[in-house]
N, C-alpha and C positions, 0 to 999 in steps of 0.2 A: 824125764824132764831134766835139764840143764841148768837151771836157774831157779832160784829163790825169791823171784818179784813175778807177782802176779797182775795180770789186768781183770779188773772188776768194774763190769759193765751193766746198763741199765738198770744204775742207782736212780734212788726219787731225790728228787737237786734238795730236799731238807734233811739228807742223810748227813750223817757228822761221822770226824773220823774214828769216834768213843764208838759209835755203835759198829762200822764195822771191827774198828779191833777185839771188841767184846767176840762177835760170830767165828771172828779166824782165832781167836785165841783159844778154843776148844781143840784143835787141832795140833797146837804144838807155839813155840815164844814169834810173837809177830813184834821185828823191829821197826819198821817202820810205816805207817799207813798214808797217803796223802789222796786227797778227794780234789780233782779237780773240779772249781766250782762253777755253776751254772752248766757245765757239761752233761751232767749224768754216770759218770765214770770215776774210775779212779784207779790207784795201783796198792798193793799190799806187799808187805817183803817179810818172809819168812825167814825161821832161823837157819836152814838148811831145807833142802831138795826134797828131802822124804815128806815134811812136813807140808811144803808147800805143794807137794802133789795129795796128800792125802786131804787139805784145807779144797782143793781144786776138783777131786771127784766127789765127794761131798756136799758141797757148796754149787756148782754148778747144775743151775736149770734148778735150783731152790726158789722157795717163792721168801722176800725177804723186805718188809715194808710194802707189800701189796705187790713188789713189782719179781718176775723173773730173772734169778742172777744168770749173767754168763759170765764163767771166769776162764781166763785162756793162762796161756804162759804170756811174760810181757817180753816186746821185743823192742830194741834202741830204736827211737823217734827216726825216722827214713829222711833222707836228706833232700831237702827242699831246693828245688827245679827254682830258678830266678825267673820269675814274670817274663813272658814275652811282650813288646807293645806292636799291640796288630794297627795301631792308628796311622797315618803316612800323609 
């Protein structure tokens, strides 16, 4: 794994970012967590590669607040196409 930020998917939308930091911080120093809200998702950042892949075989396909986590590697947001207008 390449990268130190994680994507953590199919959170319950009353998750906060204490509780996932609590789950990834068994794994090794989590700098940053941010839950994006009403979504269901969120991302983790890890102190280093080792860390964030051992939080990610772990943690992935866990059951955590009733629901199943999947955790992937995170990758830069893909760049958004401008609207076409089909109207004429």
């Amino acid at each position: 794994m390449a990268s130190t930020r994680l994507y953590v998917g199919n959170l319950k939308y009353s998750t906060t970012n204490e509780q996932l930091q609590e789950i990834f911080s068994v794994y090794g120093e989590v700098k940053q967590v941010n839950i994006i809200e009403g979504k269901g998702f969120g991302f983790v950042e890890m102190s280093n590669e080792e860390e964030a892949e051992k939080a990610k075989t772990a943690l992935n396909g866990t059951d955590f607040l009733g629901r199943t986590l999947k955790i992937d590697e995170a990758h830069p947001p893909k760049e958004r196409q401008p609207r076409r207008d089909f109207r004429s």
